[in-house]
C-alpha positions in Angstrom: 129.8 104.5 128.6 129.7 107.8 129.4 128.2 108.9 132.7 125.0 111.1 132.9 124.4 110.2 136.5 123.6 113.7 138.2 124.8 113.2 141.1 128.3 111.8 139.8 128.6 115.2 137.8 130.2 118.6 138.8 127.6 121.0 139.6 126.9 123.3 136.6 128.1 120.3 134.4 125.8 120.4 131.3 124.2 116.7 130.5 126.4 114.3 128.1 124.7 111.8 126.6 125.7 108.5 124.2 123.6 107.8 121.8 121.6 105.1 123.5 120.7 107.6 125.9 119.3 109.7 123.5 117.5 107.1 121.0 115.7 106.6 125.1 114.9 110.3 125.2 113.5 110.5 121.7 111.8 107.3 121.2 108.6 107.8 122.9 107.3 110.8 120.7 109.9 109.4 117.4 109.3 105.5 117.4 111.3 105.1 114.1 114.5 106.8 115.4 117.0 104.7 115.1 121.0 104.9 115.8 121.7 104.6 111.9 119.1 107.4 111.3 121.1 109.9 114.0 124.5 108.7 112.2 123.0 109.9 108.8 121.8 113.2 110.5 125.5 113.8 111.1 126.6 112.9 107.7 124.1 115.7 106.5 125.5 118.1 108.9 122.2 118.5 110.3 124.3 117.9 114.2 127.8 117.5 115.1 127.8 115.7 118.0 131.2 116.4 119.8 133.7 113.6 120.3 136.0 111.8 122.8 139.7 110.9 122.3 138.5 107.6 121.7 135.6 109.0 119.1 132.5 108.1 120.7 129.4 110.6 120.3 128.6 112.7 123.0 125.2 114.7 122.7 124.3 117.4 124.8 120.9 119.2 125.4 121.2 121.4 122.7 121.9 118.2 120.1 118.9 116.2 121.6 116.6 119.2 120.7 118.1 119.9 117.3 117.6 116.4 116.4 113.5 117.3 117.8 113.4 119.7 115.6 114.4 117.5 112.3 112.6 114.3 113.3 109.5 116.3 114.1 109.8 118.7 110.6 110.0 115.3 108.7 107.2 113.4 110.3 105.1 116.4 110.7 105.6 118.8 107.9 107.2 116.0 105.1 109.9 118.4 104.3 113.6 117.1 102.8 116.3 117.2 104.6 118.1 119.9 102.3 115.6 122.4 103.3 115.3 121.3 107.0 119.3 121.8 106.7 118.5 125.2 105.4 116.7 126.3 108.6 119.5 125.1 110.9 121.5 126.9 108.7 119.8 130.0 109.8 119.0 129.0 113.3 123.0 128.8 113.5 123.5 132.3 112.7 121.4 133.4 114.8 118.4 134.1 112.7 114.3 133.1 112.5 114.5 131.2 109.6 111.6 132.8 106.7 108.9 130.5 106.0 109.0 128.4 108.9 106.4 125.9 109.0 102.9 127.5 110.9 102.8 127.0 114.5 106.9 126.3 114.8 109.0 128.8 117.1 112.6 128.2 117.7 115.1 129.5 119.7 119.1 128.9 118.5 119.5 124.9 118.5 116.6 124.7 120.7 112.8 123.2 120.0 110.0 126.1 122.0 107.8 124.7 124.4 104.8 125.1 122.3 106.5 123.1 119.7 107.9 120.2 122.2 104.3 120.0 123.9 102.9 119.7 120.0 105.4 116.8 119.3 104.1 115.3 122.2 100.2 115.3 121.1 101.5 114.4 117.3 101.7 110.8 118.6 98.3 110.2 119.4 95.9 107.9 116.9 91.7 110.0 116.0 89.3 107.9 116.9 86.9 108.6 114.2 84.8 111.2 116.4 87.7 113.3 117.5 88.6 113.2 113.2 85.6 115.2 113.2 85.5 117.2 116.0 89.0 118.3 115.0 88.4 118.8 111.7 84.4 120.0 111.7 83.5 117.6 109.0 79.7 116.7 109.4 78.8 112.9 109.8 77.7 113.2 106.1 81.0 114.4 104.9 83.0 111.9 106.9 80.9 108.9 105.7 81.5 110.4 102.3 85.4 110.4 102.6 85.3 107.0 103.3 83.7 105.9 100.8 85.1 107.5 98.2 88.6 106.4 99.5 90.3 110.1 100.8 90.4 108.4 104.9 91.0 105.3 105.8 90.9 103.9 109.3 93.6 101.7 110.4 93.1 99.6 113.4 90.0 101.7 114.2 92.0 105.0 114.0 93.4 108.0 112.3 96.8 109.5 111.7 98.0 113.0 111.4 97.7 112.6 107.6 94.2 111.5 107.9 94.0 114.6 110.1 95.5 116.7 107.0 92.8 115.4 104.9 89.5 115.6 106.7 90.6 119.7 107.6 91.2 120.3 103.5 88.2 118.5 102.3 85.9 120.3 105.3 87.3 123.6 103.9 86.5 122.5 100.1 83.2 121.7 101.1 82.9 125.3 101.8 83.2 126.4 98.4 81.1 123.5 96.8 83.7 121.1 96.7 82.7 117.7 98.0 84.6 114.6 97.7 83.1 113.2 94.4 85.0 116.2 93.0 88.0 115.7 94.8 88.8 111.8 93.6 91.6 113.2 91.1 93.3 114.2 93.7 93.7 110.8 95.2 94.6 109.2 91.6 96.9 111.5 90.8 98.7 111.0 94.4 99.1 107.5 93.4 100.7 108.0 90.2 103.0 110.7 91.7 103.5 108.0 93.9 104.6 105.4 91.1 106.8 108.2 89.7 108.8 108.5 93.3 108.5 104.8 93.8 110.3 104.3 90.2 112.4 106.6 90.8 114.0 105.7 94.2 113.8 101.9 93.7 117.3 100.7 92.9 117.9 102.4 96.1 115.3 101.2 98.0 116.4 97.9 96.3 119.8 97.8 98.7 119.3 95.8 101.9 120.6 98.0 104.6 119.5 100.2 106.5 121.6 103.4 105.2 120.1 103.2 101.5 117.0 102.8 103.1 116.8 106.4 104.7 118.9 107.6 102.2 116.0 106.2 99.4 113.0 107.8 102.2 115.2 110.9 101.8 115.5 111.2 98.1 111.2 110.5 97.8 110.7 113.7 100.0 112.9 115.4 97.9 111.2 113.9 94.7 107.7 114.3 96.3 108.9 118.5 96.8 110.1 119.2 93.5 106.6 117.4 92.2 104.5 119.1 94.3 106.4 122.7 93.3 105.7 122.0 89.4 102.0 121.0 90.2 101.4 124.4 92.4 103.4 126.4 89.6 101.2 124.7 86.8 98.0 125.7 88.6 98.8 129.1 89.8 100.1 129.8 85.9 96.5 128.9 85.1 95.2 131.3 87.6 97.2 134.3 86.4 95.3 133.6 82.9 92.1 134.4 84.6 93.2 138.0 86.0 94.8 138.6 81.7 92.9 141.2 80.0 
C-alpha cells in the first residue's frame, strides 16, 4: 500500500494516493465512482496515473481533481466522454477550453473553487418548496408539472434534472408556454430514449461491469448526436422565418 501518512512523508512531498484512497476522497460528492470506472478513465486517456516498478496506480492531487472535473461534467452537464476528452485536451496545453459549460472555471488539471464548492451542493435532493424557490415556478405551475408528468418526486424529493426542468418550463411560461404545450417534449424524450436503449443493448446486454460504462458511455454519445440533429432541424426552421 502505498503510504500517504503526512507525517511519514518528506516535507514538500506531494500526496500519493492508491486508488482506494481516492474512490474515499471522491465518493461522498460521486457515489457511483467506482475502481472499474477510474480504470476506464485511463483507458480513455482522460488521466495517466503514474506507476510503480511493480505497476500499481499512484494518483496525485492533480489526478484526483482531473478525475472531479470528468465525474462532475458527466453527472452534471450529460456530456460524452469524447468531448469531455476534448477539454482536457485543451486544459493540457495550457488553454481555457471554448465552450465550457456555464459557471465551470479551470485552472491546468485543476477543478476552481467555485466549481468544487458547486460539486459539493450538486448532491443535495429539492424538497418540493426549495424546486420552487429555485426555480420561481408558482404553486400553479408546479402542481401543473406534476400532473402532466414533466417532475416527478422520488422519495419526497427532487434531483438536479428535476431542477433542469422546473427552470425551462418557468421560463416557457413566460412566453405563453405552459405545460399542456410542452407534453411532446416528454414523448418525444422517451422515444429518443427507445432509440439509445435499442441501440446500446447488446452492450448493455454483457454482464460486467466494463460493457456497462462502456454501454452508459455510448447513450451519451447517442443522446449528443440526437440532440445536435433535433436543434439543427429546428434552427433550419427558424432561418425560414427571417427568408424574404
Amino acid at each position: 500500500m502505498v503510504d500517504v501518512n503526512p507525517a511519514s512523508r518528506r516535507p514538500g512531498a506531494a500526496a500519493v494516493l492508491n486508488i482506494g484512497e481516492v474512490l474515499a476522497l471522491l465518493c461522498t460528492d460521486f457515489p457511483s465512482v467506482t475502481a472499474s470506472k477510474i480504470r476506464f478513465y485511463e483507458e480513455k486517456g482522460l488521466i495517466a496515473p503514474q506507476r510503480t516498478p511493480a505497476g500499481y496506480r499512484q494518483f496525485r492531487d492533480s489526478d484526483v481533481e482531473r478525475l472531479r472535473f470528468v465525474l462532475a461534467l458527466q453527472r452534471d452537464h450529460y456530456l460524452p466522454l469524447k468531448v469531455i476528452g476534448e477539454y482536457l485536451e485543451s486544459i493540457d496545453r495550457g488553454h481555457t477550453p471554448a465552450n465550457l459549460p456555464a459557471g465551470v472555471s479551470i485552472a491546468p488539471r485543476m477543478v476552481s473553487g467555485e466549481l468544487a464548492r458547486e460539486l459539493k451542493s450538486r448532491t443535495r435532493r429539492l424538497t418540493p418548496a426549495e424546486l420552487r424557490s429555485e426555480s420561481g415556478a408558482s404553486a400553479e405551475l408546479y402542481e401543473t408539472m406534476l400532473s402532466y408528468g414533466l417532475l416527478e418526486l422520488h422519495e419526497g424529493s427532487f434531483d438536479d434534472h428535476a431542477l433542469k426542468v422546473a427552470q425551462a418550463c418557468t421560463a416557457l411560461a413566460v412566453h405563453g408556454l405552459e405545460p399542456r404545450h410542452l407534453r411532446p417534449f416528454q414523448a418525444a424524450a422517451d422515444r429518443e430514449f427507445g432509440l439509445v436503449e435499442r441501440a446500446v443493448g447488446p452492450l448493455a446486454s454483457k454482464r460486467d461491469g466494463t460493457s456497462a460504462m462502456r454501454a452508459a458511455e455510448a447513450a451519451r454519445e447517442i443522446a449528443e448526436l440526437c440532440l445536435g440533429l433535433h436543434s439543427a432541424l429546428v434552427h433550419a426552421r427558424i432561418e425560414q422565418m427571417e427568408a424574404p
